[in-house]
C-alpha positions as CSV (number, residue, x, y, z in Angstrom):
1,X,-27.3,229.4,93.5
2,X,-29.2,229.5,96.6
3,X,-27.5,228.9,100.1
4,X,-28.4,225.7,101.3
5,X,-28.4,224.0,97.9
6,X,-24.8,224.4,97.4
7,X,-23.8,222.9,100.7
8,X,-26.1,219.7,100.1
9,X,-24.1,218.7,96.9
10,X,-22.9,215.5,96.8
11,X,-19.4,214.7,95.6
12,X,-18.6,211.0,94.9
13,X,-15.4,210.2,96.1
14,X,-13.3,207.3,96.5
15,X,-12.3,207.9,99.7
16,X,-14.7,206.6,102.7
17,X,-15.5,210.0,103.6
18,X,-18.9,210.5,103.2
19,X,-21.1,214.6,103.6
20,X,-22.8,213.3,106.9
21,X,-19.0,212.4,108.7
22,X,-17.6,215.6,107.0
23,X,-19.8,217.6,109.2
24,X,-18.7,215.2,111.9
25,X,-15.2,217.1,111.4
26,X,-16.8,220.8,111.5
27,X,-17.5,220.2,115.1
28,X,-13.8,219.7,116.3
29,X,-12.8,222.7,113.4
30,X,-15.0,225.3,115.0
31,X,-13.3,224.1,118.4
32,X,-9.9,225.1,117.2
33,X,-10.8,228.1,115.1
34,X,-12.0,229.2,118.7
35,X,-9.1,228.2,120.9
36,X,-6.8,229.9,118.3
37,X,-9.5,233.2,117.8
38,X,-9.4,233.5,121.6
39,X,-5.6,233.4,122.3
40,X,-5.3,235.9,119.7
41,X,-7.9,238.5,120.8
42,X,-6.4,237.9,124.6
43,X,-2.9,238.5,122.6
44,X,-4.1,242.0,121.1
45,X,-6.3,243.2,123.7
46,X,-10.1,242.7,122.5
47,X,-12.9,240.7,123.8
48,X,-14.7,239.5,120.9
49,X,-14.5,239.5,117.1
50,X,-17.4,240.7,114.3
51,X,-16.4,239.5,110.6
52,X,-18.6,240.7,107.7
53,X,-18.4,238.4,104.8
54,X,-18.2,241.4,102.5
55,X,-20.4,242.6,99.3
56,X,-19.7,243.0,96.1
57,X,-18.7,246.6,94.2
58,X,-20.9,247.9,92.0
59,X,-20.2,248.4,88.6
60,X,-19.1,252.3,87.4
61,X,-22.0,254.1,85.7
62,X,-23.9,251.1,86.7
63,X,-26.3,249.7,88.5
64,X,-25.0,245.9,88.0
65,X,-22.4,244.2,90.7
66,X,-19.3,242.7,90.1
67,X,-19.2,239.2,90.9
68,X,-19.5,238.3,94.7
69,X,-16.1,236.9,96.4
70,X,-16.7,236.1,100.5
71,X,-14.3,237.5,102.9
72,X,-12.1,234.6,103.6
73,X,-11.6,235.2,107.2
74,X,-15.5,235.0,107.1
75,X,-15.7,231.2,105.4
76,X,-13.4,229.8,107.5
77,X,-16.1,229.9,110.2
78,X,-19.1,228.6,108.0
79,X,-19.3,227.4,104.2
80,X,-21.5,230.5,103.5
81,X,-20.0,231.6,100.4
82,X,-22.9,233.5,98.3
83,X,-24.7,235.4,100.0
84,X,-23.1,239.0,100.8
85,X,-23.4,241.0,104.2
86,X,-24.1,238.1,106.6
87,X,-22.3,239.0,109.8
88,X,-20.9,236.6,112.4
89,X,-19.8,236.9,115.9
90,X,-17.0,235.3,117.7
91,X,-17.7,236.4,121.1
92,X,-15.5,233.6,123.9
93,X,-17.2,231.7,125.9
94,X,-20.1,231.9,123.6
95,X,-21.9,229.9,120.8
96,X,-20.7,231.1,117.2
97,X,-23.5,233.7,115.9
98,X,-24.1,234.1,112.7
99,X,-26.6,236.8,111.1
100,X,-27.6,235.7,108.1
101,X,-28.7,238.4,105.6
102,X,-32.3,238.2,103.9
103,X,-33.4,241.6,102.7
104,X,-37.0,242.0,101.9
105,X,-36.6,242.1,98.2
106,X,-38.4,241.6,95.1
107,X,-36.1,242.0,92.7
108,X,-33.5,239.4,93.4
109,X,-34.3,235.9,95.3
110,X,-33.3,236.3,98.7
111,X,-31.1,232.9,100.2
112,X,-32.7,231.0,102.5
113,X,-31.3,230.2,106.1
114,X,-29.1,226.8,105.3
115,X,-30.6,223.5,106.5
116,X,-27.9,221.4,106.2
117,X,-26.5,219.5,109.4
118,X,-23.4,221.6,110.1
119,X,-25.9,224.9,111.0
120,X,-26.6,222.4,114.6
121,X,-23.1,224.3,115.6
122,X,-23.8,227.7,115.5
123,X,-26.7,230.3,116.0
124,X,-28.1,231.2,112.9
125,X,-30.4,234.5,112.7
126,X,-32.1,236.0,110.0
127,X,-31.0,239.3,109.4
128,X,-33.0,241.8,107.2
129,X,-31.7,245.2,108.9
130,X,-27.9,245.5,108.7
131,X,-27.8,249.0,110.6
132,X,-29.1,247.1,113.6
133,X,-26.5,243.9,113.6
134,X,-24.2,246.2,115.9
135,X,-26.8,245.6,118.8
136,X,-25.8,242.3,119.0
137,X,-22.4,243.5,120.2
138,X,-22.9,246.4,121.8
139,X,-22.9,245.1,125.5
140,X,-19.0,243.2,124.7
141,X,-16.6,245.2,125.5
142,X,-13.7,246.0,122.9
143,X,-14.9,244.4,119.9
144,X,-12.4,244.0,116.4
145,X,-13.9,244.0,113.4
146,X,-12.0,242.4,110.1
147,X,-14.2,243.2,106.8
148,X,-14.4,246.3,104.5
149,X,-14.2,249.5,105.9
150,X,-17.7,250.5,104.7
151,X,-19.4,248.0,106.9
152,X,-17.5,249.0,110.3
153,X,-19.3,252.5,110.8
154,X,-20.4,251.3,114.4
155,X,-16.5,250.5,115.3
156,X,-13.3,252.3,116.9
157,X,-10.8,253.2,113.9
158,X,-8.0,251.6,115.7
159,X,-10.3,248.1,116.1
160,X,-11.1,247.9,112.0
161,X,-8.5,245.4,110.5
162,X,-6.3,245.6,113.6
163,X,-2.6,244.1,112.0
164,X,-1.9,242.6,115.0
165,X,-4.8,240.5,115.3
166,X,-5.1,240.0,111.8
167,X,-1.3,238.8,111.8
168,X,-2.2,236.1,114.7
169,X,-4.7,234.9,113.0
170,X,-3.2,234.7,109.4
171,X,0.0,232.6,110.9
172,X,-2.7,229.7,112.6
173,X,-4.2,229.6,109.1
174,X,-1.7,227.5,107.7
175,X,-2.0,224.4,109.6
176,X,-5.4,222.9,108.5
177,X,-8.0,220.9,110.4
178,X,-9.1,217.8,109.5
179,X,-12.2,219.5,108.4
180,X,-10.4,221.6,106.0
181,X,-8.0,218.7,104.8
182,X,-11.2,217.1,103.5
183,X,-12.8,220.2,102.2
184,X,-9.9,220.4,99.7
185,X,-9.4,217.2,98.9
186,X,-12.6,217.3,97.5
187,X,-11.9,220.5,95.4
188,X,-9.2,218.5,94.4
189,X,-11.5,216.0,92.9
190,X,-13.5,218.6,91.0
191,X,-10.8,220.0,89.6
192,X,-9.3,216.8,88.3
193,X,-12.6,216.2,87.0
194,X,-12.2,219.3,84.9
195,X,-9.3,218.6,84.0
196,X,-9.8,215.4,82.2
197,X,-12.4,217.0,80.5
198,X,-10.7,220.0,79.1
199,X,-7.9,217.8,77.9
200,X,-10.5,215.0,75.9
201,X,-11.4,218.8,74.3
202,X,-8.3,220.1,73.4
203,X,-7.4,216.0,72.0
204,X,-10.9,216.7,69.8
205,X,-9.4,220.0,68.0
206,X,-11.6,222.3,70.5
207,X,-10.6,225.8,70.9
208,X,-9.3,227.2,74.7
209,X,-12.6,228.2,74.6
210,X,-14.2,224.9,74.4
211,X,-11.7,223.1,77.1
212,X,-12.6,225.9,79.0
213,X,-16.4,225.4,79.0
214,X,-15.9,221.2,79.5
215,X,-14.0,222.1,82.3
216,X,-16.5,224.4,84.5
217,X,-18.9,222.0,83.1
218,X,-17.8,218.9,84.4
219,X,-16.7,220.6,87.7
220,X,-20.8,221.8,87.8
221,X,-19.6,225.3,89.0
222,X,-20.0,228.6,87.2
223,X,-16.8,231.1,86.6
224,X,-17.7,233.3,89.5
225,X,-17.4,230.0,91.9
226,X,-14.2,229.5,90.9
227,X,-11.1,229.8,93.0
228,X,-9.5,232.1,90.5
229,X,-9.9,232.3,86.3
230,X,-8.4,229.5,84.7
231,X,-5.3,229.6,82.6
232,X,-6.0,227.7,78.9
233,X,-3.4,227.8,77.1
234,X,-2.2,226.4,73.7
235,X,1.0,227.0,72.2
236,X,3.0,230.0,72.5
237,X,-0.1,231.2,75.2
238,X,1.3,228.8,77.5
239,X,4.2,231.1,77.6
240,X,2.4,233.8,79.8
241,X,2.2,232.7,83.0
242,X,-1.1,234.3,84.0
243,X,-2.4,234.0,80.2
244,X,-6.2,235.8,80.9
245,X,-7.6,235.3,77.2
246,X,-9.8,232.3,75.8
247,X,-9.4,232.2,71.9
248,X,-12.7,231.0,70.3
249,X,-10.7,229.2,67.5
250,X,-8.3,226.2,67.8
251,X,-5.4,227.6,65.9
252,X,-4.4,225.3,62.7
253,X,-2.0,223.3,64.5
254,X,-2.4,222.3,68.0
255,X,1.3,221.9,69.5
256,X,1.3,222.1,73.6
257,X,-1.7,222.8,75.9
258,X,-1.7,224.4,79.6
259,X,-4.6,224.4,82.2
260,X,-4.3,226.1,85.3
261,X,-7.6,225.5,86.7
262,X,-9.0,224.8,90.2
263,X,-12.0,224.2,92.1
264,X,-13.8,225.3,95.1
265,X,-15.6,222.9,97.9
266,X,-17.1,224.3,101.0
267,X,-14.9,228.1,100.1
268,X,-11.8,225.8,99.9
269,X,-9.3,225.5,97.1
270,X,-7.6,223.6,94.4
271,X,-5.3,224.8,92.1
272,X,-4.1,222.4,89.6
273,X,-1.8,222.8,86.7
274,X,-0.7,220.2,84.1
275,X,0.5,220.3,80.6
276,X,0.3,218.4,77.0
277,X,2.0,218.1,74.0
278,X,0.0,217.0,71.0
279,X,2.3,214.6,69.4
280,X,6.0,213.0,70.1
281,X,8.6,215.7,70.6
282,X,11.4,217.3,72.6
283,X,9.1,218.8,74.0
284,X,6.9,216.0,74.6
285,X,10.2,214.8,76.4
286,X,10.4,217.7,78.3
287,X,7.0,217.5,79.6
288,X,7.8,213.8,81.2
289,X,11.0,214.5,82.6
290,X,9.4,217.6,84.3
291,X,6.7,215.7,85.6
292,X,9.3,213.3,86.9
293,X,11.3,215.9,88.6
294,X,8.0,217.3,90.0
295,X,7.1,214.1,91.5
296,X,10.7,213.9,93.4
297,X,9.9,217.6,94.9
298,X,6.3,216.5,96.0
299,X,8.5,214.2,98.3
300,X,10.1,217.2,99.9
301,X,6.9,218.8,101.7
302,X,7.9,217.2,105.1
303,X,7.9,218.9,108.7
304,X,11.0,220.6,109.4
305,X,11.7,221.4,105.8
306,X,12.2,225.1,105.0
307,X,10.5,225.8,102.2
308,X,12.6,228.3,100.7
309,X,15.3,225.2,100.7
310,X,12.4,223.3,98.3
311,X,12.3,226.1,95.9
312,X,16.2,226.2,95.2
313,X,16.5,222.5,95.1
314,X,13.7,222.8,92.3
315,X,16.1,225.0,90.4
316,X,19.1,222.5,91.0
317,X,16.5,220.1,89.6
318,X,15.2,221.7,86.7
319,X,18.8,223.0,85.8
320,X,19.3,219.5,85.1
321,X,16.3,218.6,83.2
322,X,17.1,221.3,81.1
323,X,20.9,220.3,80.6
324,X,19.6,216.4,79.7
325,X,17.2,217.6,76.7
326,X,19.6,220.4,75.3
327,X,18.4,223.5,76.3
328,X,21.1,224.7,78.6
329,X,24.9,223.4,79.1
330,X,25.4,223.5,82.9
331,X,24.3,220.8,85.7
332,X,21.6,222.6,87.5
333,X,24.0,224.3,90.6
334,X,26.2,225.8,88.3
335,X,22.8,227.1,86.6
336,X,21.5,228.2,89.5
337,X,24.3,230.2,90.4
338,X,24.7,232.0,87.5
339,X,21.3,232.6,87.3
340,X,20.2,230.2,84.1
341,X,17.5,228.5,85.8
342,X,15.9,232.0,86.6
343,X,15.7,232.3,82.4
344,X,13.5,229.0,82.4
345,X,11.8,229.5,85.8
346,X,10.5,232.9,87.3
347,X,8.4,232.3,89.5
348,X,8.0,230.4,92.8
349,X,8.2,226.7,93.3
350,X,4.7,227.4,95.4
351,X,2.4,228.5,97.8
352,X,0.3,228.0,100.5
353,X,-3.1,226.9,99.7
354,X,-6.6,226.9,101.2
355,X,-9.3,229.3,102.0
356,X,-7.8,231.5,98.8
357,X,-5.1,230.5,96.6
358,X,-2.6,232.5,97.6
359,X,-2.8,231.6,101.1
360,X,-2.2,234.6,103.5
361,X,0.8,234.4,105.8
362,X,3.5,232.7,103.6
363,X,6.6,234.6,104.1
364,X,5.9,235.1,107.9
365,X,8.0,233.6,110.6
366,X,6.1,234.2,113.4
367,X,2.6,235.3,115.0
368,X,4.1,238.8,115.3
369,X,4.0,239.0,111.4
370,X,8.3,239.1,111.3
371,X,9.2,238.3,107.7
372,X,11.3,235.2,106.9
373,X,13.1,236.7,104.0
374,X,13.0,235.2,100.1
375,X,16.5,233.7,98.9
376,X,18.9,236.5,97.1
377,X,17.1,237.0,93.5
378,X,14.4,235.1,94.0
379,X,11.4,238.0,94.5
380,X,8.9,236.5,93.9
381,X,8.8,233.1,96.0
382,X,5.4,233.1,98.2
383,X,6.3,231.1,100.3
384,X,9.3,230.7,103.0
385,X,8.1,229.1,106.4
386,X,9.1,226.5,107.6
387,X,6.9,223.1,107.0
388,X,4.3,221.6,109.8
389,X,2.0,219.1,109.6
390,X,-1.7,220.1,108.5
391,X,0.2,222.5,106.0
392,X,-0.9,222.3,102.3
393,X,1.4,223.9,99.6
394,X,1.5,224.3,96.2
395,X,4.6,222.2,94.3
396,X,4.7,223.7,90.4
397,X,7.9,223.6,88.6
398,X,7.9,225.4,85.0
399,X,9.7,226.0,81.9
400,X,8.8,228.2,79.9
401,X,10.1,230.1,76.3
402,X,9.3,233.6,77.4
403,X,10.6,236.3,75.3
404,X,11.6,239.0,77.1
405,X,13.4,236.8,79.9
406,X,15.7,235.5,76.9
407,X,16.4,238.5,75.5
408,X,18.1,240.0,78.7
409,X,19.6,236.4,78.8
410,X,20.9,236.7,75.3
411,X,22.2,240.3,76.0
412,X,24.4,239.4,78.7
413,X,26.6,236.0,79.9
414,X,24.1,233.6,80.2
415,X,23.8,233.6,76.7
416,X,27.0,231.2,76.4
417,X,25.3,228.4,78.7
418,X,22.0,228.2,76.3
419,X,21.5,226.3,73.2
420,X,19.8,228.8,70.7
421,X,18.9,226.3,68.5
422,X,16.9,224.4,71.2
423,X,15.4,227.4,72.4
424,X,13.8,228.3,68.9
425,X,12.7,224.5,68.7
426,X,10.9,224.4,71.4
427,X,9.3,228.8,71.2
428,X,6.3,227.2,69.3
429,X,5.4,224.9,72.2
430,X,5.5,227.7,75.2
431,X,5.9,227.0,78.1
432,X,5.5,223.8,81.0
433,X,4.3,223.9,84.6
434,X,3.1,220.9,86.4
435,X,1.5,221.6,89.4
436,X,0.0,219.3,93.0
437,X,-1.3,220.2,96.2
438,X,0.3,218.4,98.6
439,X,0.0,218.4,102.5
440,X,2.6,217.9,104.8
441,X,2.0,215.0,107.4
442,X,3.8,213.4,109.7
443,X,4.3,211.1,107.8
444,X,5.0,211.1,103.9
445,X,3.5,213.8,102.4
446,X,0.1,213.6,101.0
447,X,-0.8,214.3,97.4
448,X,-4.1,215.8,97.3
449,X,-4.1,216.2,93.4
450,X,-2.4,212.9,92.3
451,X,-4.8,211.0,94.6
452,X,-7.6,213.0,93.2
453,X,-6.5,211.7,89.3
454,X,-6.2,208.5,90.6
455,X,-9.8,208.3,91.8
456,X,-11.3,209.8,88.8
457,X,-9.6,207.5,86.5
């Protein structure tokens, strides 16, 4: 898709946010990205910063690319997510530059400069000589650079990627700007679009295949522009956490269904998850009380809060779902002390959420990169700051019949807290995760994804 098309999309939306006051909000996000960019290069001893937006790997024995992914660092500055090696230049003091890449070429379509009203803010250039971008520079002074290695030939080894600076700038990252906030509530939208969509399939008889195809298709974005590859999922697949296959057949008896699916707006991020049963069931049971605990989490994304706190209190929680349908015998402390809950639930109650999925700077506890460490037996948590406002997180709770985790449960004293009987019920169905994007105010906490339903209902 050419630049400048993409940006000019419209989105309806039930909020009174409309494209012409979202770029009212770049304005004051470009301020703060610079107030924050220039404490941070003060902090780590350069004068201005050159980020490459990256370009995509070419395929081995091949002269095809793998699909195109913007360096992040480079789209929180513009929405200028398809077209590789543009350049931009954060020099203080200055106007933001931006050298935009159009190669003289005749075998692909080179983008054309964006005309949409957010480009008043910067300095766009065409660029159709990379090797010369560095003159731009050159007069600056210490200059970091924060892109792939290939690209920095101009620069000072110890200036490429520099941790501290990159460290700075990845702790700001989690506090949004209002710009931002709306940029993801509107991915938010899209994806709940898709969702409905790939559920109405999978109630038809459709194959993962099929939901998957309604779903980009009513989101109007191809699988590249997604924010990662969706997770469709029926039956035992919903078992795999990061299930990567898309069966072509609907399998003769359609049990439970799992999407994991997101969209992007503007280089921003949703990442939804919910999940179905096909008819009435303990399982179907399971699914609402999960839903209900998730809800009663949701609640918990408030400043102050650590997060690590919201992730054992979603094991207390679950432990007790769990206990009230059957599946295990202990309220959910005593499960999460003897390590129960971790049978059910592997993985981390969330993340932080925004220009990628799995926001950078999650487990760090201050600008100096120090690690805030994960609970005891809890690896693989992303997340364990402590909440602000303007911070968006992930809230997904899950239960799922995964083989290998009950096997080690069944081999050692956990078995005696777990109904066997319930567990081989509910195998057929897979597994459960319900999952919202919620910001933390100061105020109650805003759910980006439950909003986003609401609308598209």
């Amino acid at each position: 898709m050419a630049s400048g098309a993409y940006f000019g999309r419209v989105v309806v939306v039930g909020a009174d946010v409309t494209e012409s006051s979202l770029d009212q909000l770049y304005k004051p996000h470009l301020q703060t990205l610079m107030r924050r960019t220039e404490q941070s290069l003060a902090a780590s001893g350069f004068d201005a910063l050159v980020i490459h937006a990256g370009s995509p790997p070419t395929q081995f024995l091949d002269d095809q690319d793998y699909p195109y992914k913007v360096n992040p660092h480079f789209k929180a500055w513009v929405p200028i997510v398809d077209n590789p090696r543009c350049i931009l230049l954060v020099a203080p003091g200055a106007r933001l530059k931006v050298l935009f890449y159009q190669p003289d070429d005749y075998w692909h379509k080179p983008a054309r400069l964006p005309q949409a009203p957010w480009t008043a803010e910067v300095d766009l250039i065409a660029m159709n000589e990379p090797s010369k971008a560095s003159d731009h520079w050159a007069h600056l002074g210490r200059v970091a650079y924060i892109g792939p290695d290939a690209f920095a030939a101009w620069a000072d080894p110890t200036s490429i990627n520099p941790p501290d600076l990159l460290a700075r700038l990845h702790y700001d990252r989690a506090v949004k700007t209002a710009y931002e906030l709306e940029c993801m509530r509107r991915a938010n939208e899209l994806g709940a679009r898709g969702h409905r969509a790939a559920l109405a399939a999978f109630r038809r008889g459709g194959s993962e295949y099929e939901a998957h195809m309604r779903y980009l298709e009513a989101c109007a974005q191809r699988e590249e522009e997604m924010p990662y590859n969706n997770i469709v999922a029926y039956n035992e697949n919903s078992a795999v956490l990061h299930y990567q296959h898309l069966e072509r057949a609907a399998p003769a008896s359609l049990r439970s269904f799992l999407i994991d699916a997101g969209a992007q707006y503007r280089g921003y991020a949703s990442d939804i998850t919910r999940t179905h049963a096909a008819f009435p069931s303990r399982f179907a049971d399971l699914v609402e009380a999960l839903d209900a605990a998730q809800r009663v989490l949701c609640n918990e994304i408030i400043p102050g809060r650590d997060y690590r706190e919201v992730h054992l209190c979603a094991h207390r929680s679950l432990g007790d779902v769990m206990q009230r349908v059957g599946l295990t015998k202990l309220p959910g402390q005593a499960a999460l002390e003897l390590g129960v809950t971790s049978v059910f639930f592997p993985h981390g109650i969330g993340h932080l959420l925004g220009l990628q999925v799995h926001d950078v700077g999650g487990v760090m506890g201050d600008t100096l990169g120090n690690e805030r460490r994960r609970p005891e037996g809890h690896p693989y948590l992303r997340l364990t700051r402590m909440l602000e406002p303007g911070v968006v997180v992930t809230v997904e709770p899950g239960i799922y019949l995964i083989d290998s985790l009950l096997a080690a449960a069944h081999a050692d004293s956990r078995r005696a807290h777990i109904d066997w009987a319930v567990v081989e019920e509910l195998k057929p169905f897979g597994g459960i995760r319900i999952e919202d994007n919620v910001v933390t105010t100061a105020a109650q906490p805003e759910n980006m994804t439950r909003d986003a339903f609401a609308r598209v209902a």
